[in-house]
C-alpha positions as CSV (number, residue, x, y, z in Angstrom):
1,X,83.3,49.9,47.2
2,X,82.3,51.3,43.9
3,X,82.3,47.4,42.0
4,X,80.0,46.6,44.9
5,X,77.8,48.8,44.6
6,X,77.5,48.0,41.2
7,X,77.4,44.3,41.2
8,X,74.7,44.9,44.2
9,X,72.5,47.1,41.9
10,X,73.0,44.1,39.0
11,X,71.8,41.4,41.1
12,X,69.4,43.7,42.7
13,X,68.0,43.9,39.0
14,X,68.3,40.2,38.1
15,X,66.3,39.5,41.0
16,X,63.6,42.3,39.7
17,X,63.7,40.8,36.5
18,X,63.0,37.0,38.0
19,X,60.2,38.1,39.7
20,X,58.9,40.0,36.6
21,X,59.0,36.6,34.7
22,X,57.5,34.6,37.4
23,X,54.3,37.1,38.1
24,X,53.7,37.1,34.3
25,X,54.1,32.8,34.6
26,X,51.7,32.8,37.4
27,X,48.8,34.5,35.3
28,X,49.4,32.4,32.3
29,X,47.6,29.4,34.0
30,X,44.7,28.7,36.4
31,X,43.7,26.2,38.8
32,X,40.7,23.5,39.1
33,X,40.2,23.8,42.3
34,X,36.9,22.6,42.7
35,X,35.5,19.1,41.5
36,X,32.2,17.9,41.8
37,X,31.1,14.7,40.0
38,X,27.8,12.8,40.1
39,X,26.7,9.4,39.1
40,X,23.6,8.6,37.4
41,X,22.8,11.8,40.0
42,X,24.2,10.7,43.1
43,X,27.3,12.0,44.5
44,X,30.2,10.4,43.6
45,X,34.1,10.0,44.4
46,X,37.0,7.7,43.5
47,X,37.9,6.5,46.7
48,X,41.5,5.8,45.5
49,X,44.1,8.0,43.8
50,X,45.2,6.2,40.8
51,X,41.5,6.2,39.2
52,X,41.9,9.1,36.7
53,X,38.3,9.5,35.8
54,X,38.8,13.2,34.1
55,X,39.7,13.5,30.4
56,X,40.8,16.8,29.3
57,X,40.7,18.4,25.3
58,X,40.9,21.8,23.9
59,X,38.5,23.3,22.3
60,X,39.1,21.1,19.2
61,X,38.9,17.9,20.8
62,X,42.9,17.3,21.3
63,X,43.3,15.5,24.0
64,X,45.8,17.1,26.4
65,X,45.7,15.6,29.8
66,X,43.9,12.8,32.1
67,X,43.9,13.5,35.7
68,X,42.6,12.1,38.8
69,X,39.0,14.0,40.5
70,X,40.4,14.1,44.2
71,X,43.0,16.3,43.3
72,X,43.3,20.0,42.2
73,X,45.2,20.5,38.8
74,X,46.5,23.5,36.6
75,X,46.0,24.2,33.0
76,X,46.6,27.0,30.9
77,X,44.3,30.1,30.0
78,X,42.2,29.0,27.2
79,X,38.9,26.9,26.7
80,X,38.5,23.2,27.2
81,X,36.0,20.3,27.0
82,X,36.3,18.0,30.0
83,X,34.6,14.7,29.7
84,X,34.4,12.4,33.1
85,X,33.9,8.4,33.7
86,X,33.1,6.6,37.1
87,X,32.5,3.6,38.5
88,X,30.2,2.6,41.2
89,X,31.8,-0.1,42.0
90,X,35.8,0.2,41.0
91,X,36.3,-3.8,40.8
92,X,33.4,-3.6,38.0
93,X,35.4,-4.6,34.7
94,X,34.7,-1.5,32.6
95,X,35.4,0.2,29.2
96,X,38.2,2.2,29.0
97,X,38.4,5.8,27.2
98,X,41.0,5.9,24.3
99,X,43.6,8.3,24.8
100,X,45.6,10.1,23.8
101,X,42.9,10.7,20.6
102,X,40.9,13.3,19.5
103,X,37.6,13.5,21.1
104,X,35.5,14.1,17.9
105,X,37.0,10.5,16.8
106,X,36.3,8.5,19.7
107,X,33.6,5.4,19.9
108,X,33.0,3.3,22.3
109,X,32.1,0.1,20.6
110,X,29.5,-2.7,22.0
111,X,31.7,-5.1,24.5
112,X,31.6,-8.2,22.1
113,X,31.9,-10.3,25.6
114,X,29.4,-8.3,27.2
115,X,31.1,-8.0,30.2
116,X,32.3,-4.1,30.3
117,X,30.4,-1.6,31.7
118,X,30.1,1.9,30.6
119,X,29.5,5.5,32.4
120,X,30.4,8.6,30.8
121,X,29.3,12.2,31.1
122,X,28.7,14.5,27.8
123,X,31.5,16.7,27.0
124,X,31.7,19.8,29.6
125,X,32.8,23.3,28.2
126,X,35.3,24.5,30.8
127,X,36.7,28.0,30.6
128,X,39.7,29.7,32.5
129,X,39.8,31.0,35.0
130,X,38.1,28.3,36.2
131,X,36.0,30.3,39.8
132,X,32.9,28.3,39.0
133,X,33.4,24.3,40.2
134,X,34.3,21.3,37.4
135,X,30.5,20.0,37.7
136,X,30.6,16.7,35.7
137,X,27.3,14.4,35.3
138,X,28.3,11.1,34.9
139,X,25.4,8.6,33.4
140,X,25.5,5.1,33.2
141,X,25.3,3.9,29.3
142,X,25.1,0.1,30.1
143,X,22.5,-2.2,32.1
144,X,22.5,-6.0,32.6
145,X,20.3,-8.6,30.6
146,X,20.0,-11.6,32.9
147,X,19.0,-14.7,31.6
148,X,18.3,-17.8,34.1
149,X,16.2,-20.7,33.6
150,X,13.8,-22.1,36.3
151,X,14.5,-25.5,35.0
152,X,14.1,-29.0,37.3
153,X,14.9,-31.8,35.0
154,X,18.3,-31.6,33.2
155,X,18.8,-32.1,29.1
156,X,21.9,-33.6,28.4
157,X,21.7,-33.6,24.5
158,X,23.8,-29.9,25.0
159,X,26.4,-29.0,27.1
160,X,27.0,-24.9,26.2
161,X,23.9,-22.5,26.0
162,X,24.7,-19.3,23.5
163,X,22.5,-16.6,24.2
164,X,22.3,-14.7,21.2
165,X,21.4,-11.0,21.8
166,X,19.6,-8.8,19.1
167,X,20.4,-5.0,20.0
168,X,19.9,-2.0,17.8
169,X,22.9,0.4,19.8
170,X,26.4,-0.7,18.6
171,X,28.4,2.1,19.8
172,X,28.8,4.9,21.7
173,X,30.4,8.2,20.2
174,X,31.3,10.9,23.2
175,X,31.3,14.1,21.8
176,X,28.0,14.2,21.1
177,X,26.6,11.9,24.0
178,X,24.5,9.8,21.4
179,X,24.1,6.3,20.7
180,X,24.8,4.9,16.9
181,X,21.7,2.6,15.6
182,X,22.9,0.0,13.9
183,X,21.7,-3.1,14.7
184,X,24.2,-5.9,16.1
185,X,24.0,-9.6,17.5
186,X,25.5,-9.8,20.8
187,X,26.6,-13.9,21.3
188,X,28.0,-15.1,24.6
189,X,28.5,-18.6,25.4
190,X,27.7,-20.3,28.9
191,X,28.9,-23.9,30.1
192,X,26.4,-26.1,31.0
193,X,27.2,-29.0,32.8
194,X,23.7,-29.2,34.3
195,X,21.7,-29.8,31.5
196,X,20.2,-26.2,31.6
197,X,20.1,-26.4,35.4
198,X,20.9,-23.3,37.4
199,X,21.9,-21.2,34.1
200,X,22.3,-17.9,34.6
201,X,24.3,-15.6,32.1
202,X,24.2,-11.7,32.5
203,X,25.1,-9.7,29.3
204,X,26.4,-6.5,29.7
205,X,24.3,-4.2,26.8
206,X,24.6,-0.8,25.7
207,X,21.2,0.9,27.8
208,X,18.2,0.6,25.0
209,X,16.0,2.9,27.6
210,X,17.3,6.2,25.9
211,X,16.1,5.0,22.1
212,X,12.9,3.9,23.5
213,X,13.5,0.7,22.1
214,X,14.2,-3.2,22.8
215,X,16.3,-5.9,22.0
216,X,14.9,-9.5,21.3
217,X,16.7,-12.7,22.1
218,X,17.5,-16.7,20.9
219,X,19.1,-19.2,22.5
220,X,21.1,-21.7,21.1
221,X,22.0,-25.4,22.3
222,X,25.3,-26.6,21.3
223,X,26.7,-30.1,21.6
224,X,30.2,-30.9,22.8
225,X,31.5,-30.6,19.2
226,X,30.3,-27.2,19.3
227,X,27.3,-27.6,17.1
228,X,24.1,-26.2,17.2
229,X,21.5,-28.8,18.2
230,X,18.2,-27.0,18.7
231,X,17.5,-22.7,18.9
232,X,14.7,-20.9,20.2
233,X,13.1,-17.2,20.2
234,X,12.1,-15.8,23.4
235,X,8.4,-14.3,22.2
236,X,8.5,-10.3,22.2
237,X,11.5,-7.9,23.4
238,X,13.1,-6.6,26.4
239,X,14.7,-3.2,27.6
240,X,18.0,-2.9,28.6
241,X,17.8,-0.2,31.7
242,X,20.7,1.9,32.6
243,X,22.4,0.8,35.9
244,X,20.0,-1.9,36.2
245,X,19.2,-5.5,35.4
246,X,16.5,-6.6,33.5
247,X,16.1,-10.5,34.6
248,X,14.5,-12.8,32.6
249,X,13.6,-16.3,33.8
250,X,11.9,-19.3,31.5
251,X,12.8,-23.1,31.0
252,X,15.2,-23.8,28.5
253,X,14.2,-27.3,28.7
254,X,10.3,-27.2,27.9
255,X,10.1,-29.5,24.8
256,X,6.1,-28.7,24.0
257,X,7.5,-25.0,23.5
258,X,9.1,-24.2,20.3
259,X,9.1,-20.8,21.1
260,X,9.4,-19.3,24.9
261,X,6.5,-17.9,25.6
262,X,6.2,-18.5,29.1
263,X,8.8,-16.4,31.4
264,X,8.7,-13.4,34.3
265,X,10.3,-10.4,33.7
266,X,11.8,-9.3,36.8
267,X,13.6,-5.0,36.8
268,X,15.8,-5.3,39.7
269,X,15.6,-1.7,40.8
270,X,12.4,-1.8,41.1
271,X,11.6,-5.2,42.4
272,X,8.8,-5.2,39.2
273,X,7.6,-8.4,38.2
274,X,5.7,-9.0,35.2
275,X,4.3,-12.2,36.4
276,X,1.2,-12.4,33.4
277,X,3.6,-11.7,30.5
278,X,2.4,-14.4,28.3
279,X,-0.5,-15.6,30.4
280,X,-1.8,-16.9,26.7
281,X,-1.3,-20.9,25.9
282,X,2.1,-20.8,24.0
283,X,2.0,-20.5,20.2
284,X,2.1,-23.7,18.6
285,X,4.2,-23.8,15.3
286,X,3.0,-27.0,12.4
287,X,5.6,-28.9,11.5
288,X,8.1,-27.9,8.9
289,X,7.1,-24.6,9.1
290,X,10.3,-21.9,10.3
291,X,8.8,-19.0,12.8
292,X,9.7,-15.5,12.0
293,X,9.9,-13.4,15.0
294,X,8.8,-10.0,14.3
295,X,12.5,-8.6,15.0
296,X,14.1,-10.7,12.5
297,X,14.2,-10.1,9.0
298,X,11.8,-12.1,7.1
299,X,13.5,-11.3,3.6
300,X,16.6,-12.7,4.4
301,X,15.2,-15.9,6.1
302,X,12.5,-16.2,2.9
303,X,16.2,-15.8,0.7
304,X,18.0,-18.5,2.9
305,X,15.6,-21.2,2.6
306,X,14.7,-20.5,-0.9
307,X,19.0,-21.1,-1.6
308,X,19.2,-24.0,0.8
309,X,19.6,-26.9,-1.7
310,X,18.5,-29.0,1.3
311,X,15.1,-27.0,1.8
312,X,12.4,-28.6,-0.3
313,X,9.6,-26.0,0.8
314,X,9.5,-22.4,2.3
315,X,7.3,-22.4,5.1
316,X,7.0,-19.5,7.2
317,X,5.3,-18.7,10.2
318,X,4.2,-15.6,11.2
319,X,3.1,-14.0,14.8
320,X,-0.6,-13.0,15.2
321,X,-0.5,-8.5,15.9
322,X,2.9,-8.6,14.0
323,X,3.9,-6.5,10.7
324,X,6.3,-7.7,8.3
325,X,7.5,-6.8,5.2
326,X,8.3,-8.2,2.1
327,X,10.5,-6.2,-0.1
328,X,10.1,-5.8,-4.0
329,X,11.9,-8.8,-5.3
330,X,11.5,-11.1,-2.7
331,X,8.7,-13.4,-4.1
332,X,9.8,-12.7,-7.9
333,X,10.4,-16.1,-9.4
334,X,10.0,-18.6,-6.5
335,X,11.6,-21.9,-7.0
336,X,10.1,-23.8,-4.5
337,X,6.3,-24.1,-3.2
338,X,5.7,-21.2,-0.4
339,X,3.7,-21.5,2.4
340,X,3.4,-18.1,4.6
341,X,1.1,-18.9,7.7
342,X,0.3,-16.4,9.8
343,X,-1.1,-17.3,13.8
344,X,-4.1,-18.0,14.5
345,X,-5.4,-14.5,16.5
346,X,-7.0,-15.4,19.7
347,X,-9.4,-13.2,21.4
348,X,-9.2,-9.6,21.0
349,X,-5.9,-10.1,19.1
350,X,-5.4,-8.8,15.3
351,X,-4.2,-11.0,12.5
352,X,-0.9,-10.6,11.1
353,X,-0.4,-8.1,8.9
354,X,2.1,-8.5,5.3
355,X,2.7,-5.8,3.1
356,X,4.0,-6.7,0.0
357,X,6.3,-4.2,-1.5
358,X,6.2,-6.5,-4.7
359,X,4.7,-9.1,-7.1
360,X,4.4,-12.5,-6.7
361,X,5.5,-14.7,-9.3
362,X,6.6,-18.6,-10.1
363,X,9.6,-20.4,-12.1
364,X,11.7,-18.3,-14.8
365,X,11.9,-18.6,-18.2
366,X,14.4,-21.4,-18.9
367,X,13.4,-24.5,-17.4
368,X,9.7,-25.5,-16.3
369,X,9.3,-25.6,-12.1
370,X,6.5,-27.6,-10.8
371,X,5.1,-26.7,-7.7
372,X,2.8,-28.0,-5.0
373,X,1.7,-24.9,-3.5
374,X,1.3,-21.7,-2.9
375,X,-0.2,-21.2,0.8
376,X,-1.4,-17.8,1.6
377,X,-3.1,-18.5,5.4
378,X,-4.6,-16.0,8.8
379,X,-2.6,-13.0,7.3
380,X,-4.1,-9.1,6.3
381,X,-2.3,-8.4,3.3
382,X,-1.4,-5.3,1.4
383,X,0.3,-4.8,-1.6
384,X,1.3,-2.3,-4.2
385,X,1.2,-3.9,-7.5
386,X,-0.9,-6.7,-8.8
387,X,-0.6,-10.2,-6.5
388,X,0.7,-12.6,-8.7
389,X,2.4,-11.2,-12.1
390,X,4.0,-13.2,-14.7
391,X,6.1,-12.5,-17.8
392,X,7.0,-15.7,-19.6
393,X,7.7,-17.8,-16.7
394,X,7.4,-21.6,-17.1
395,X,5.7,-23.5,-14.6
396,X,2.8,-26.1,-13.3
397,X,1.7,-25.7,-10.1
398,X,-1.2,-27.8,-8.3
399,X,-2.5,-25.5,-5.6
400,X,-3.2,-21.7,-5.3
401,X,-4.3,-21.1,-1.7
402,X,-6.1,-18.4,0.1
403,X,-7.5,-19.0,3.2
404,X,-8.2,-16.9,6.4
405,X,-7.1,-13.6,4.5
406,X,-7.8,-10.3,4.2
407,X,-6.6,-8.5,1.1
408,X,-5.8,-5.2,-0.1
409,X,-5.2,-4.3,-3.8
410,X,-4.3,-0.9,-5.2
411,X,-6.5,0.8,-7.7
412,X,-6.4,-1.0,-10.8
413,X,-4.5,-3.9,-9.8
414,X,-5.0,-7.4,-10.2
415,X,-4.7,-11.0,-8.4
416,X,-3.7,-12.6,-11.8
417,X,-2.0,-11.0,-14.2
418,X,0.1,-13.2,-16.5
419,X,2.1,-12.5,-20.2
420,X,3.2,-16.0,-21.6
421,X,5.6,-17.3,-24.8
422,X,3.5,-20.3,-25.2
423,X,0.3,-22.7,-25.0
424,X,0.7,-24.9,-21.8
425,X,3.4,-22.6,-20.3
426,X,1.8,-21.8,-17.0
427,X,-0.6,-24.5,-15.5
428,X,-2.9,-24.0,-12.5
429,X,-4.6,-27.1,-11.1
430,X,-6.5,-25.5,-8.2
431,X,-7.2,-21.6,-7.7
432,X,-9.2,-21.6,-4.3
433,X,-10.0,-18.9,-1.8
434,X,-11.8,-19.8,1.8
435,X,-12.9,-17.7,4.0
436,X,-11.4,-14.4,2.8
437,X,-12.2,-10.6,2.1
438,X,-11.0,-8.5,-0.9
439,X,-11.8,-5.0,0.3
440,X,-11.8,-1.9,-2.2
441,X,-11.5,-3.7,-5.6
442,X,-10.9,-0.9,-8.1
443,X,-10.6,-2.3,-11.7
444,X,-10.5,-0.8,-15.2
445,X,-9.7,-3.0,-17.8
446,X,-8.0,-5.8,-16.2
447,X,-10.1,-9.3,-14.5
448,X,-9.9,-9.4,-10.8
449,X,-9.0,-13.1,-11.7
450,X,-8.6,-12.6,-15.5
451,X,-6.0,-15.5,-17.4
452,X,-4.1,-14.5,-20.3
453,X,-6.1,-14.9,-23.6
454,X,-3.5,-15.1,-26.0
455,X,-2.0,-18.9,-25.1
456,X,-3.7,-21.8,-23.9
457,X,-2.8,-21.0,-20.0
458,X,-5.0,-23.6,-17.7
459,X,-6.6,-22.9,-14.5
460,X,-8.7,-26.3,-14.1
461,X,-10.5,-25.4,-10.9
462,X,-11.6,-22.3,-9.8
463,X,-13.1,-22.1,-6.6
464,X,-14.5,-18.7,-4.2
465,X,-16.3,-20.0,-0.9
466,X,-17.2,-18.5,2.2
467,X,-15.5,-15.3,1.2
468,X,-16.3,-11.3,0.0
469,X,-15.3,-9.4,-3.2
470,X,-15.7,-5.3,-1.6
471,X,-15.7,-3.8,-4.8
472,X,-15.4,0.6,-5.1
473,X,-14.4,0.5,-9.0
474,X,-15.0,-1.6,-12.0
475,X,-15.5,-0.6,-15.3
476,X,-15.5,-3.1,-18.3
477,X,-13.9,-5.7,-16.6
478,X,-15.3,-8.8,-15.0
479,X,-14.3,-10.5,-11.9
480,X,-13.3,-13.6,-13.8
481,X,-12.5,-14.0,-17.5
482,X,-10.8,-15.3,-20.1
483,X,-11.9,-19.4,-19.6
484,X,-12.4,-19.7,-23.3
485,X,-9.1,-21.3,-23.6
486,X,-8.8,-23.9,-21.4
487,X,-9.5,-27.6,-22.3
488,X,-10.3,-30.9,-21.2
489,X,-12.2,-30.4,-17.4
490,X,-13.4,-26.9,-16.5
491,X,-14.6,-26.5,-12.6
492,X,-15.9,-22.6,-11.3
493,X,-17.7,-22.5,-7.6
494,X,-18.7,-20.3,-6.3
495,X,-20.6,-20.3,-3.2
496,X,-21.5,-18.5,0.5
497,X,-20.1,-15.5,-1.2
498,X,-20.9,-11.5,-1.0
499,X,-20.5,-9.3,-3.4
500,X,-20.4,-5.5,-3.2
501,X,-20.5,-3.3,-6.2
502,X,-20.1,0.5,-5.0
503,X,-19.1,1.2,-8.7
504,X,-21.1,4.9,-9.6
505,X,-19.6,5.3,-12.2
506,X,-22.5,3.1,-14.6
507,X,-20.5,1.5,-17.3
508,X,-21.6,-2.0,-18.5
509,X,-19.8,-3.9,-16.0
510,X,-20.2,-7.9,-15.8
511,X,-19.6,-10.1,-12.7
512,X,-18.8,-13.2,-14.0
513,X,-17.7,-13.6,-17.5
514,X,-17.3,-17.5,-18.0
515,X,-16.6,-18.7,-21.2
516,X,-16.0,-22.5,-21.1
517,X,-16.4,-23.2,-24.5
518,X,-13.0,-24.4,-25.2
519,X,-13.2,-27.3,-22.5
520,X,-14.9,-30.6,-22.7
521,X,-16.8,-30.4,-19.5
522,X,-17.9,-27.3,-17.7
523,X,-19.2,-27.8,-14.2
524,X,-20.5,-24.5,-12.7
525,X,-21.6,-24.4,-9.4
526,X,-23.0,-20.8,-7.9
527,X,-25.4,-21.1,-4.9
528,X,-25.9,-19.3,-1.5
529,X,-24.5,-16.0,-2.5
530,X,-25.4,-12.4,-1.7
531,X,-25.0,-9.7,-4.3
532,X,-25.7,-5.8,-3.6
533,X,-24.6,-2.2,-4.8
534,X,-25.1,1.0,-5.6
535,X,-28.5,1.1,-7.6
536,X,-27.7,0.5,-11.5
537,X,-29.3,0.0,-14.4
538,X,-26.8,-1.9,-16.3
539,X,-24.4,-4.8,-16.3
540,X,-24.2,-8.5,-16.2
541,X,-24.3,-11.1,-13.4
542,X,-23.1,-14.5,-15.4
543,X,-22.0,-14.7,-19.4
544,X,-22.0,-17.9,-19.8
545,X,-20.5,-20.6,-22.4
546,X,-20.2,-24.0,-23.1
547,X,-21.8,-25.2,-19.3
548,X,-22.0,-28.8,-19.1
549,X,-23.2,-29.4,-15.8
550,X,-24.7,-26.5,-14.0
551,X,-26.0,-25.5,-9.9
552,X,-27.3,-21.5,-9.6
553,X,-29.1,-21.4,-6.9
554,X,-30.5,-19.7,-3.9
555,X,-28.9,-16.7,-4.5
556,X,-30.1,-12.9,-3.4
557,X,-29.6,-9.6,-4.7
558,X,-30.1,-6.3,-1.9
559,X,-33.6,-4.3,-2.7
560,X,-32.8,-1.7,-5.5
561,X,-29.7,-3.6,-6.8
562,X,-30.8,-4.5,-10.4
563,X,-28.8,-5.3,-13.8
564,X,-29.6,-5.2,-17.4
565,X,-28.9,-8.7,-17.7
566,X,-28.9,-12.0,-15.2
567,X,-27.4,-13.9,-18.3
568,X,-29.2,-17.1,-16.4
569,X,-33.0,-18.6,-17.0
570,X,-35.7,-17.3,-14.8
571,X,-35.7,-19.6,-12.3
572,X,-32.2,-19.2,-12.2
573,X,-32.2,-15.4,-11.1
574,X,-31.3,-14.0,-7.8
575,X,-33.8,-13.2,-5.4
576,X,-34.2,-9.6,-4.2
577,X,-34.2,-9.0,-0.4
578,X,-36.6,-7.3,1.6
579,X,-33.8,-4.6,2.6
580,X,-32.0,-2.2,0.6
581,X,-27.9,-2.1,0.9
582,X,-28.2,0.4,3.4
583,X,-30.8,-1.2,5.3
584,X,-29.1,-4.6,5.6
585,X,-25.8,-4.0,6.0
586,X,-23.6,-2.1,9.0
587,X,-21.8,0.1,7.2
588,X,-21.1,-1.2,3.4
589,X,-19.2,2.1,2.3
590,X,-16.4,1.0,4.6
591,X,-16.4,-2.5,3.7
592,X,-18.3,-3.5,7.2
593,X,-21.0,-5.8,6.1
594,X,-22.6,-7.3,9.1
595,X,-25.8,-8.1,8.6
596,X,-27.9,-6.2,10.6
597,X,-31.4,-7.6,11.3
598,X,-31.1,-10.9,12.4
599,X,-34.8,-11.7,11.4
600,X,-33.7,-11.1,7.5
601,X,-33.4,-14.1,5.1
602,X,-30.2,-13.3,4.1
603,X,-29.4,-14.0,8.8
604,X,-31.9,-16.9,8.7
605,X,-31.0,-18.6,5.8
606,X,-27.1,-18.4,5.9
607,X,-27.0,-16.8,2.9
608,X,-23.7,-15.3,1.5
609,X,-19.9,-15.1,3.4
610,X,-21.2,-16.2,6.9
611,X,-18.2,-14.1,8.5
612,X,-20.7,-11.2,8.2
613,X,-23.4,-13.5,10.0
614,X,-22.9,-13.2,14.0
């Protein structure tokens, strides 16, 4: 009786102590009871079982479980961040989390296929014990680039169309729900047996919406070998929407378009159709010449053609309302003629604008280049140095080209400013400028257009027309100078020019200072031009020297806009204008130089850069 007693009172306390251990147990953990997940804000539940859409990490990122949404689920006491995928529609191919890894580590990388889509919420801080409900907002981080053509009339010349895809997202990192900027190309590949008939291609992208930017587009034709045959921009950029399709519809067979211009833009979601995109006539791009689409990189297409042993000339062309950029060393020692053409603006449009983060220059120093040209054409250009710099370079080139420009130097720099080891090292046939503006000259002692004077260094022809020098600062130095040293046929026109001086600062400046002594014939041509300024008492208009053949005429000078010296005979001297600067012009101190009264002789007579005459 006793040893029952006693083993009753034993098990009586095992059975105590079991209970003990399970009460403490059952506070040790708590349960996620309720779930709530939403989709791009919408409601949302797996509707089946095996889709585990909820990742689960400690405070630290470890991952320590994935579990399904329609089910509750226990964890231990402690903090937690919860991150949650979902699918709208779950036979959608899709990217898949990593796991087990650490959450701070994980990136979701661009599908290279474009085929995977992508929703994901931002990490949710989750704390035990767990009385408020899992709420999990879910966003879709990829949308659909369509592309289909509206084509008729198959081209049988390719048989695959590659749709190559400019984005600037390439990955996705989770923990802090941000996309990483580095610019990718997305290529997919499409079979056509149709000529370009019926294409369609959708290219799942990483959303651009949320950067507020786009991505830009070419399609490549490839033969049955696999080789590309022809490629083509699309004009301008495109989002990529979240949850959405961005549908973009053109003709992939339009030969009189080099680049395609003319396409709808259709957003699905919306049922928005951009119908007037491009309403324009399509841009037109001159033979030989390569078109640089704003998005690309115009350095390393300038460097590729300038290495292409099979290249003979670097022509580029440029869109009209489009920046670019080239970089310090780009243009330093060209070894091949360059042509940069900008697009003609059409109505209310700007030109295209280059800045020039370097100097220009020609050859090198071992072996002499010759060159046809250098084509500067429609652009607004800006640059930090002097234009064109040399320092022992060994060349001959036959044309220097300006035409349709508008230029922008920095204080004290140059056009020209050349260093040679020789006589006959660096020879210019043709310097010409046509139809162009030079605004806010500032010069101290350096020529606008000023050869070295050390070395015989020819520049044959020199030629300004139609054009305007804006000049704010000039000192001793004249806009051209230095001729003394070139032989055999000397050439210098200029004519239908204006010129600006806003100079206060009264030093002896001189406009012209042409010394063509050293050449057997001199022909000087100056006629039709228009020179004003702040009023002065000294400079010189023309030094001249060893003129062989001379045409000065019908020039003006703005009322009140004197110098010490004309440097010509009398009849040979500008004729003042009725109107002072101020009076004639629209605003001169900001390089705006329309002529104002249309019954002045400057308006009736055509005289000066006729841009300014409207």
């Amino acid at each position: 009786m006793r040893n029952s007693i006693l083993y009753s009172l034993a098990g009586l306390v095992f059975l105590l102590a079991t209970y003990a251990c399970s009460d403490n147990e059952k506070y040790s953990t708590s349960v996620v009871r309720q779930i709530e997940i939403f989709l791009d804000d919408e409601p949302w539940m797996a509707n089946i079982g095996s889709f585990k859409s909820l990742y689960i990490y400690n405070d630290k990122g470890e991952y320590l479980a994935n579990y399904s949404s329609l089910y509750r689920f226990q964890l231990s006491n402690g903090n937690y961040k919860i991150v949650s995928v979902a699918l709208k529609n779950m036979t959608d191919a899709t990217v898949t989390m990593p796991y087990p890894a650490n959450l701070n580590d994980i990136v979701i990388q661009q599908d290279p296929e474009a085929i995977k889509k992508f929703a994901v919420s931002a990490p949710i801080e989750y704390s035990s014990p767990f009385n408020e409900p899992l709420s999990c907002r879910v966003y879709s981080r990829t949308g659909v680039l369509r592309l289909k053509s509206t084509d008729k009339k198959a081209d049988k010349s390719y048989s695959v169309v590659r749709a190559v895809v400019s984005t600037p997202i390439s990955a996705y990192k989770v923990a802090n729900a941000q996309y990483i900027e580095t610019p990718i190309e997305v290529t997919h590949d499409k079979a056509s047996t149709s000529g370009g008939v019926n294409y369609t291609d959708d290219l799942v992208l990483f959303e651009t919406e949320t950067i507020g930017k786009d991505v830009t587009i070419r399609i490549d034709y490839l033969d049955q070998n696999n080789v590309v045959v022809q490629s083509k921009m699309l004009d301008g950029s495109f989002p990529v929407l979240p949850d959405d399709t961005t549908q973009i519809a053109f003709a992939l067979n339009n030969v009189d378009e080099p680049i395609i211009q003319d396409y709808t833009v259709t957003i699905a979601s919306e049922g928005w159709n951009e119908e007037e995109l491009n309403p324009e006539a399509p841009m037109r791009i001159p033979e030989g010449y390569r078109y640089v689409s704003p998005e690309e990189d115009i350095n390393a297409i300038y460097g590729q053609l300038k290495n292409d042993s099979e290249v003979n000339d670097i022509k580029l062309f440029l869109k009209a309302g489009a920046t670019y950029t080239l970089t310090s060393k780009t243009l330093n020692d060209a070894s091949k003629s360059v042509y940069i053409m900008g697009e003609e603006p059409k109505t209310g449009q700007d030109a295209t604008n280059l800045i020039m983060e370097g100097v220009m220059s020609l050859g090198n120093s071992n072996v002499k280049t010759v060159f046809d040209a250098v084509h500067f054409e429609n652009l607004k250009i800006k640059t930090n140095d002097h234009f064109f710099n040399f320092k022992n370079q060994l060349f001959e080139i036959d044309k220097i080209l300006f035409k349709n420009c508008d230029l922008e130097l920095p204080k004290d720099k140059t056009m020209w400013y050349q260093i040679a080891s020789g006589d006959y090292t660096q020879i210019v046939n043709n310097f010409i400028v046509e139809n162009c503006r030079f605004y806010n000259i500032g010069l101290y002692k350096s020529a606008f257009l000023g050869l070295g004077n050390k070395q015989i260094l020819p520049m044959y022809n020199i030629v300004f027309r139609n054009s305007t020098l804006h000049v704010t600062k000039i000192n001793r130095a004249a806009l051209i100078n230095n001729l003394n040293r070139i032989p055999d046929n000397l050439s210098v026109t200029i004519e239908n020019c204006t010129f600006v001086n806003l100079n206060v600062e009264g030093t002896d400046m001189t406009f012209f200072d042409l010394d063509g002594s050293g050449a057997t014939n001199f022909i000087l041509t100056v006629k039709n031009n228009l020179f004003s300024g702040v009023l002065t008492t000294t400079g010189t208009w023309l030094r001249l020297k060893g003129v062989t053949n001379r045409t000065i005429v019908d020039n003006y000078y703005t009322k009140g806009f004197a110098l010490t010296d004309w440097g010509v005979e009398g009849n040979e001297i500008p004729v003042a204008t009725i109107l002072t600067m101020d009076e004639l012009f629209q605003n001169p101190t900001e390089g705006d130089l329309t002529i104002k009264d249309k019954n002045s002789e400057v308006y009736t007579k055509r005289i000066g850069d006729p841009h300014w005459i409207k």
